[in-house]
C-alpha positions in Angstrom: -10.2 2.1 8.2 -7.0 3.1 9.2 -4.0 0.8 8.7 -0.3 1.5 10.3 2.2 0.5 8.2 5.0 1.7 11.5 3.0 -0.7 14.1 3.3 -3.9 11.8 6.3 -3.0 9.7 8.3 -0.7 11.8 10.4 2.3 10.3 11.9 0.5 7.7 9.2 -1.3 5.3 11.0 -4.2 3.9 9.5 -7.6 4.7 7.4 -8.7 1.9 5.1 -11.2 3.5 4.2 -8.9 5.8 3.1 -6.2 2.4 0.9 -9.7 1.5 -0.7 -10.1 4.9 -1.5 -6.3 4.8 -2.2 -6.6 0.9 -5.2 -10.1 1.6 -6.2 -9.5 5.0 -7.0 -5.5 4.7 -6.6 -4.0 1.5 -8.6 -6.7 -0.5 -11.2 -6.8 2.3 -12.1 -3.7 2.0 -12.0 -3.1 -1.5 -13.9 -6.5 -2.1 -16.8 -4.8 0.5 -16.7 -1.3 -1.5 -14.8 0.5 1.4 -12.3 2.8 1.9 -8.8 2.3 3.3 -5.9 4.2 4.2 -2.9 3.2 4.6 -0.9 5.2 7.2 3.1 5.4 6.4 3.6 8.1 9.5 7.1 7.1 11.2 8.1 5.0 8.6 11.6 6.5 7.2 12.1 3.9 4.2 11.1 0.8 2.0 12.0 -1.6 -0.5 10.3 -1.3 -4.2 9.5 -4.8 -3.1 7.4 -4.4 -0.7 5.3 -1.7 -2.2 4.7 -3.8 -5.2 4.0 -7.0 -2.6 1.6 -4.2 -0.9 -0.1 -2.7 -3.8 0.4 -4.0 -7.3 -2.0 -6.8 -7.0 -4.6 -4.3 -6.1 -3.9 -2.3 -8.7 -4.5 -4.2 -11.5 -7.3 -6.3 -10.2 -8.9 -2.8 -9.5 -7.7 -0.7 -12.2 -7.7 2.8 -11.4 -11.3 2.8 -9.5 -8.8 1.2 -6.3 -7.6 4.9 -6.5 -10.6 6.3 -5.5 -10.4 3.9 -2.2 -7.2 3.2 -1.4 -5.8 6.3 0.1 -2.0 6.9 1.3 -1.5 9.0 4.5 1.8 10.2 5.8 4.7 9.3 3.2 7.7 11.2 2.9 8.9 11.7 -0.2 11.1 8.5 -1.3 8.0 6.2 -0.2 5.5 8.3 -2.2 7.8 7.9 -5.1 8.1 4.7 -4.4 4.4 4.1 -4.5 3.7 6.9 -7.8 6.0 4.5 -9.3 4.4 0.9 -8.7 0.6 2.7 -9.0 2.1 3.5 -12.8 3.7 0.4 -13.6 0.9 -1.8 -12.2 -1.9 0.3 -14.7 0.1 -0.3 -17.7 
């Protein structure tokens, strides 16, 4: 599954409930079913820390680093992926 963070976010991922809605109703799903996800960040130009942590962190460290071998990040430019390196590290302390 394929999940556009553009079409429900726009170009600039900010909102945080929106990262939890994302976070429960796909991410979770999927990983609670043993699937894979990615999650598509083409067209979006920025975010917030906060919404990647609202997006991700949960995931993370319910998961541990097996949710890396599911959760799979497609189109980030640089800032986001850092932006994601960074709560992905934080969130496996």
């Amino acid at each position: 599954m394929i999940v556009s963070i553009e079409e429900i976010c726009g170009s600039f991922a900010e909102n945080k409930d929106q990262a939890r809605e994302v976070r429960e109703n796909f991410i979770k799903a999927r990983l609670a079913k043993k699937q894979p996800i990615t999650l598509d960040f083409t067209g979006v130009d920025s975010s917030t820390q906060s919404f990647i942590h609202a997006l991700i962190s949960a995931v993370f460290q319910d998961y541990g680093e097996a949710a890396l071998e599911r959760v799979q990040f497609k189109g980030c430019n640089k800032a986001v992926q850092s932006l994601i390196t960074t709560v992905i590290n934080y969130s496996l302390e």
